[in-house]
N, C-alpha and C positions, 0 to 999 in steps of 0.2 A: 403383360405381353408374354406368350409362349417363347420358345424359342426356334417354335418354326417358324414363328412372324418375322423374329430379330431377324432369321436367317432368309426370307423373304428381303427384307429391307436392308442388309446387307448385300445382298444379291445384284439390287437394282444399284444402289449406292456403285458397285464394281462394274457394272455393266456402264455407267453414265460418266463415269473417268475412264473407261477404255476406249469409247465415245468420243469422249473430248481430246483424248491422247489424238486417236486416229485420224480426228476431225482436222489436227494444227497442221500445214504445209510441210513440207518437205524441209530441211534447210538446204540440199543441193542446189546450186544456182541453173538457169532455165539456160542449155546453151544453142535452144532451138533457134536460135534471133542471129545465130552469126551462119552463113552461108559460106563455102569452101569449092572449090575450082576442082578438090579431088577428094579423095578418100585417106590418103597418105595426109594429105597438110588437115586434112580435119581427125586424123589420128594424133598429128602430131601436137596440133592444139590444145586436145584431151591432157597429152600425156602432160603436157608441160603448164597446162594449168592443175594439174594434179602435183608435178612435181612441187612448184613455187609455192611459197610461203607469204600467207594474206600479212600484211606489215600492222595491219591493227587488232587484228585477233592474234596471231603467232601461234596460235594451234593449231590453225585449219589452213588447208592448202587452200590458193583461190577458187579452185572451183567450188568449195564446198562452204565460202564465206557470203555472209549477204550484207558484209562493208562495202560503203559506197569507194573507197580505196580498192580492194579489192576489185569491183565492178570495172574501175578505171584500169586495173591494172589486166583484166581480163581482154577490156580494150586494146590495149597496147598490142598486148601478146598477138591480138589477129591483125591488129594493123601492121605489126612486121612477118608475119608470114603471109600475110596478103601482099606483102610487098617482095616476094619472092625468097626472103632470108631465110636460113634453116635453123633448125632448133637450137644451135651450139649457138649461132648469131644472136639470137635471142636472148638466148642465156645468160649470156658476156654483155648484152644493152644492161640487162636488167641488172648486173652484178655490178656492171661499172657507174648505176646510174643510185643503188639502193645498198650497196653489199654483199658480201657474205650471206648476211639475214636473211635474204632471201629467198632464201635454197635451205630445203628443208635438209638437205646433207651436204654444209659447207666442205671444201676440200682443208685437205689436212694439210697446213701455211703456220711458221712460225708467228705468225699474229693471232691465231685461233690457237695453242696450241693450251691453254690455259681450258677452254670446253671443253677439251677431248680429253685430257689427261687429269684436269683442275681433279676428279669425282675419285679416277683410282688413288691419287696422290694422299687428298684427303682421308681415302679408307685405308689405304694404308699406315697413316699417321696415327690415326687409332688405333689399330691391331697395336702397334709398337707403343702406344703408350699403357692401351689394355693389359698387353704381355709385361711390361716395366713394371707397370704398378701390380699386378698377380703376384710377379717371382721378386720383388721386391720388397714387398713388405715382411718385416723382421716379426719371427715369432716369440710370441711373449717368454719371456725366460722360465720356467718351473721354481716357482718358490718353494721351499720347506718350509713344512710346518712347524711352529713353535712346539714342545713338549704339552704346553699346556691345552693347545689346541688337536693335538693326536689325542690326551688324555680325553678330551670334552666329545669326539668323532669314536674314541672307545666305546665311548659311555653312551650317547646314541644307541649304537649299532647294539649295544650289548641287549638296553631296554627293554620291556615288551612293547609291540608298539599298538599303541591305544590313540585315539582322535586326543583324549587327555593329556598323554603325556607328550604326543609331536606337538600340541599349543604351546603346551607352558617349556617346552626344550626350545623353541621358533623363538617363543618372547621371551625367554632370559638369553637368550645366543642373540636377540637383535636390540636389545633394551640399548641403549646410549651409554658409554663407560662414565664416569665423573671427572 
């Protein structure tokens, strides 16, 4: 096979998964199904299913989750602005009814405060034991050498130095004493 063929069939291969990429649905949830009295309360629908937090993915905001949780919880959100409540009303149903968790940006409360802080605390506690253990550690003392061992480093360095003579200076300097 040439390699204009490979590249032929390479080709098709990439075009048939951009295909199938294109071909899968959206994951945005369909919000054509819910009807709104104005323009403001279907803004504010958007927004607040944007802001809110799907409780069984935790990544995805509910609009953009396809949990049947989320689905319900998309419910909710028009059943109480269809009932005239405003978005803060809303907000405070669902905080008082779910959490914190909720909200993709819990407010800052002595009971949360381990989220907010938990991550610098920790990186912090690093750095200081990084830096501890750095400027910490004792540097080895400089030992002298014995006379016999300058004598043997003389003797080296004086040498001529041959593949022959660095072997047999390596293996009588590493042989095992008795």
């Amino acid at each position: 096979m040439s390699w204009q063929s490979g590249l032929r069939v390479m080709s098709i291969g990439w075009l048939a998964l951009i295909g199938v990429v294109l071909s899968v649905p959206g994951q945005a949830s369909d919000l054509s199904t819910y009807t709104f009295v104005s323009p403001k309360q279907e803004q504010d629908f958007r927004e607040l299913v944007n802001e809110l937090r799907c409780l069984v993915c935790q990544n995805e905001s509910l609009l953009g989750s396809q949990a049947e949780l989320a689905k319900d919880l998309r419910d909710e959100v028009y059943r109480i602005l269809q009932e005239g409540h405003t978005k803060a009303e809303a907000i405070e149903f669902l905080v008082t009814r779910y959490g914190d968790f909720v909200l993709y940006d819990p407010p800052l409360k002595p009971s949360n405060y381990p989220l907010w802080f938990g991550p610098l605390i920790l990186i912090f506690l690093a750095t200081l034991l990084f830096l501890r253990t750095l400027f910490s550690q004792r540097k080895t003392p400089v030992v002298a050498l014995s006379p016999e061992e300058e004598q043997h480093i003389q003797a080296l360095l004086a040498s001529p130095r041959t593949s022959a003579s660095f072997s047999e200076s390596t293996a009588s300097s590493v042989a095992p004493s008795p």
